[in-house]
N, C-alpha and C positions, 0 to 999 in steps of 0.2 A: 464562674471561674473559681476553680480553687484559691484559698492564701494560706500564706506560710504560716500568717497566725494561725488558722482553722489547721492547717498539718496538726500542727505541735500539739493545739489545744486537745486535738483526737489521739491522738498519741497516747504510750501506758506512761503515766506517773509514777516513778520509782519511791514514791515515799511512802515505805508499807506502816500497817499500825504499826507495825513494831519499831521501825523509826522512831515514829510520833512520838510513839511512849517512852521511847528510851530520852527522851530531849524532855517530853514532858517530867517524867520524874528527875532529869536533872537538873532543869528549874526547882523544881520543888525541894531538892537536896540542899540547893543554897539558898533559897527564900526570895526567889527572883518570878516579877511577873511581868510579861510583856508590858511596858509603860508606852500610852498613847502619850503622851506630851510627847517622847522623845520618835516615836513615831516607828519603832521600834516591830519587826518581823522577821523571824528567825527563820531564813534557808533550812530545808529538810528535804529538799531531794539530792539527790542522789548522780540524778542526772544531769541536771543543771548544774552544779558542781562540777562534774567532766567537763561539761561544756565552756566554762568560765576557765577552767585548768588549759583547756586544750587552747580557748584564744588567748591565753596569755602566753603561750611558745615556749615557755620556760627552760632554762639553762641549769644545770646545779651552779650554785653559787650565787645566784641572781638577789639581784635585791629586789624586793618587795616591801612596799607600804600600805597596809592593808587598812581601810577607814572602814569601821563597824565592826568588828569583828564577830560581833554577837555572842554564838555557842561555839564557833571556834570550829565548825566542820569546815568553813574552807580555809583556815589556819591551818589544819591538820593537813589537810588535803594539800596545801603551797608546801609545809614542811617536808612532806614524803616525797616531794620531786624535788625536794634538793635545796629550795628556796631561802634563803636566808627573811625571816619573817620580822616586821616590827609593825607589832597591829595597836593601833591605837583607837581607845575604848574611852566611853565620857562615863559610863553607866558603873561606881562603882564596884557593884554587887556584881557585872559580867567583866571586870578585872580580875576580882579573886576568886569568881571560878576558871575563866580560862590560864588563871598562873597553876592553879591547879590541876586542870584536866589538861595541859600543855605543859606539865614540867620534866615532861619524858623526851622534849624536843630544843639543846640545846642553842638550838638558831633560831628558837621565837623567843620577840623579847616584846612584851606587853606593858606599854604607856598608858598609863592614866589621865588623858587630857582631852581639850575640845580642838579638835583638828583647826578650827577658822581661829585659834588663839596660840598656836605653836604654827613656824615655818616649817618649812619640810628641810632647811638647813640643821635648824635645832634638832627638828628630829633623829634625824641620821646623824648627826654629832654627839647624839648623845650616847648612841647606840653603837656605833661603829667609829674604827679603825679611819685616821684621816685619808689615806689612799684611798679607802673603798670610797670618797667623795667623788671620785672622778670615775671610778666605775659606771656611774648611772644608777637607774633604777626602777621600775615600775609601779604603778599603784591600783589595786585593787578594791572596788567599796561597793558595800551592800549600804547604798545611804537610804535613810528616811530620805520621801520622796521633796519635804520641803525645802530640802536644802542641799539639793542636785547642785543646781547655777552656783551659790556662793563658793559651793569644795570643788569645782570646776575651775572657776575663776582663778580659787586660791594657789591652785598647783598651774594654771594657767601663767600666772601675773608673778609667778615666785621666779628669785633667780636663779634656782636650784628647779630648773624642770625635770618632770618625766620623761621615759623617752616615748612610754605609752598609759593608758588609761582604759581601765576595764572596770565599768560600774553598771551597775542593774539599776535603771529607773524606769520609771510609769513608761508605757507602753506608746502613750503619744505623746512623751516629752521626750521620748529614743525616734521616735520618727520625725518631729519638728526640727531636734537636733542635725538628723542627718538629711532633711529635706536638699532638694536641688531648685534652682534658680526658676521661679513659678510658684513658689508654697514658702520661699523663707522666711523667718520671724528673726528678729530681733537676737534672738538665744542662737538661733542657729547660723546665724554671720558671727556672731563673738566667737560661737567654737569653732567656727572654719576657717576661723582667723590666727586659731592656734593649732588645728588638730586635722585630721584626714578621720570623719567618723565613718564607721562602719555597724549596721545591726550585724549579730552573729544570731543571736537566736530570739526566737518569744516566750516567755514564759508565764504560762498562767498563775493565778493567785495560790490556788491550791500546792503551788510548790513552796510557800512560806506559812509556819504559824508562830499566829493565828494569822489567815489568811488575809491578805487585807482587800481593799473593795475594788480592785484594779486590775489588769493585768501588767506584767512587766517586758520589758527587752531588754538582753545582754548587750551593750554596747560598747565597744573597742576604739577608742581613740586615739591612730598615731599622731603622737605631739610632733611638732615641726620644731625643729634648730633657730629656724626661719623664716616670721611667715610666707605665705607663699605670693604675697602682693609687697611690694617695697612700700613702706607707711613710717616715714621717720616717728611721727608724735602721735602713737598706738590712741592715745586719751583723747587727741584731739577728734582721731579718726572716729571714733565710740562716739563723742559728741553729735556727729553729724547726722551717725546712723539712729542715735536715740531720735533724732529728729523729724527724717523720715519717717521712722516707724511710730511716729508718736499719733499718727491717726489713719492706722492702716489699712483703713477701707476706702478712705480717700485719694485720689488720684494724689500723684506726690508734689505735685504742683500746686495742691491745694494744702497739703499734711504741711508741708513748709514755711510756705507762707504763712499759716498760724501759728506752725510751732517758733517760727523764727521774728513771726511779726514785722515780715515784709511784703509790700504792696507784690502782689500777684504778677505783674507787668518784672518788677525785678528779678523776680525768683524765673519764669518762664526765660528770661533773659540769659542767666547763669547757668540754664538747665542743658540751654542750645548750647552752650560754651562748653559743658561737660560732654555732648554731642547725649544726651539723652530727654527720651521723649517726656512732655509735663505729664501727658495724661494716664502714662505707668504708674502703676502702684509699686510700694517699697517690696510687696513680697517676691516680684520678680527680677530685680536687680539683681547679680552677680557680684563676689567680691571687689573684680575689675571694676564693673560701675562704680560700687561705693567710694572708689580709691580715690577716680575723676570727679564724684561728686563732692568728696572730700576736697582737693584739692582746690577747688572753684569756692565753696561754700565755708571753709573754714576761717576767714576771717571775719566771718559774721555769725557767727554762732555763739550760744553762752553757752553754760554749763544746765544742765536740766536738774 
């Protein structure tokens, strides 16, 4: 049977040489080279860009928070549909070229900072008008792929949420994420705890340089107001699930008991109480379960 990855991957790549070269010499105009520490791959299709344009819905007027900006093609690209842009860059050298090759576009406003060290409060207060606080906003990121979870989390756990999220990561940490109840991990209960994820597309490596060794998916995250399970004490509930999942080959009757370091007979006790089976594994529990399993098991938990 066909899959959507194999569509896309046969598919024509819109990143002609002349692209390449034109992005290539303009690293080289400002003395900038792809840096592996920062983990660093620069979008250059064309079409993948539509694609991230079109799941974002965009509004004129819309605020956007763009994380990586890179070379600034989908800066441009958020700008020309109306966008109101604040892209925030660590990499000094793709600061002063995108103030440069974006100073034709008076609603991108280009930050200099490490996203997991500014709130998305400070952000947008520094950048905009207090009214537009209540506007909302969206966020946009081509992240290196190490630190998906942390810029997740950040805009996650902030009080100043998104109302959506549209990020390109590794190909099987966009489908772990949006797994269903049978395949979930650890990652993918924390973001369904905040978000409604969606894959929009797959994108092979070939649509970034220098290409990196993976392929990608566009993944579209509607943030909730709310989450969608009533969980008064969010931290405590994460403690449980750290728990469960903390030996997740192991039937959860058994992942507990060691992760909790309690006799077996108790844990299987508490489990009937949650009305779920011991010999279930954590990846198929549902947020509903975790909530009962939380509930039951949260006075004996520590912090991991």
């Amino acid at each position: 049977m066909d899959t959507p990855e194999g569509k896309w991957a046969r598919a024509s790549i819109n990143c002609s040489d002349k692209l390449t070269h034109f992005y290539r010499q303009l690293l080289r105009q400002f003395g900038v080279k792809p840096k592996k520490s920062l983990g660093q791959h620069f979008l250059i299709d064309e079409t993948v860009l539509e694609r991230i344009l079109s799941a974002a819905e965009l509004s004129p007027g819309d605020i956007v928070v763009e994380v990586g900006p890179g070379l600034g093609i989908l800066t441009e690209g958020l700008a020309r549909r109306g966008a109101r842009v604040i892209a925030v860059e660590l990499d000094s050298k793709l600061v002063a070229l995108l103030k440069r090759r974006l100073a034709a576009f008076p609603d991108v406003k280009i930050i200099h900072a490490d996203i997991l060290k500014v709130t998305p409060r400070q952000i947008l207060q520094n950048k905009l008008a207090v009214s537009a606080l209540f506007q909302g906003y969206k966020v946009i990121a081509n992240l290196p792929y190490y630190i998906t979870s942390p810029v997740l989390r950040h805009f996650f756990e902030a009080l100043l949420r998104p109302s959506e999220i549209i990020v390109m990561v590794q190909k099987e940490v966009g489908e772990a994420i949006a797994a269903t109840s049978g395949k979930m991990s650890l990652l993918s209960v924390k973001t369904q705890f905040y978000s409604k994820p969606a894959i929009i597309s797959y994108v092979p490596a070939a649509s970034f340089y220098p290409p990196p060794k993976v392929d990608s998916v566009i993944l579209r995250l509607d943030v909730y107001s709310q989450p969608p399970i009533e969980v008064p004490d969010a931290a405590g509930f994460f403690d449980v699930v750290m728990h469960g999942f903390s030996s997740p080959r192991k039937q959860l009757r058994n992942s507990l008991a060691h992760s909790l370091e309690m006799p077996p007979s108790q844990v299987t006790l508490l489990l009937e109480k949650a009305g779920i089976e011991g010999k279930r594994r954590a990846e198929t529990l549902s947020l509903e379960e975790w909530r009962e399993l939380w509930k039951v098991f949260a006075p004996f938990t520590k912090r991991l």
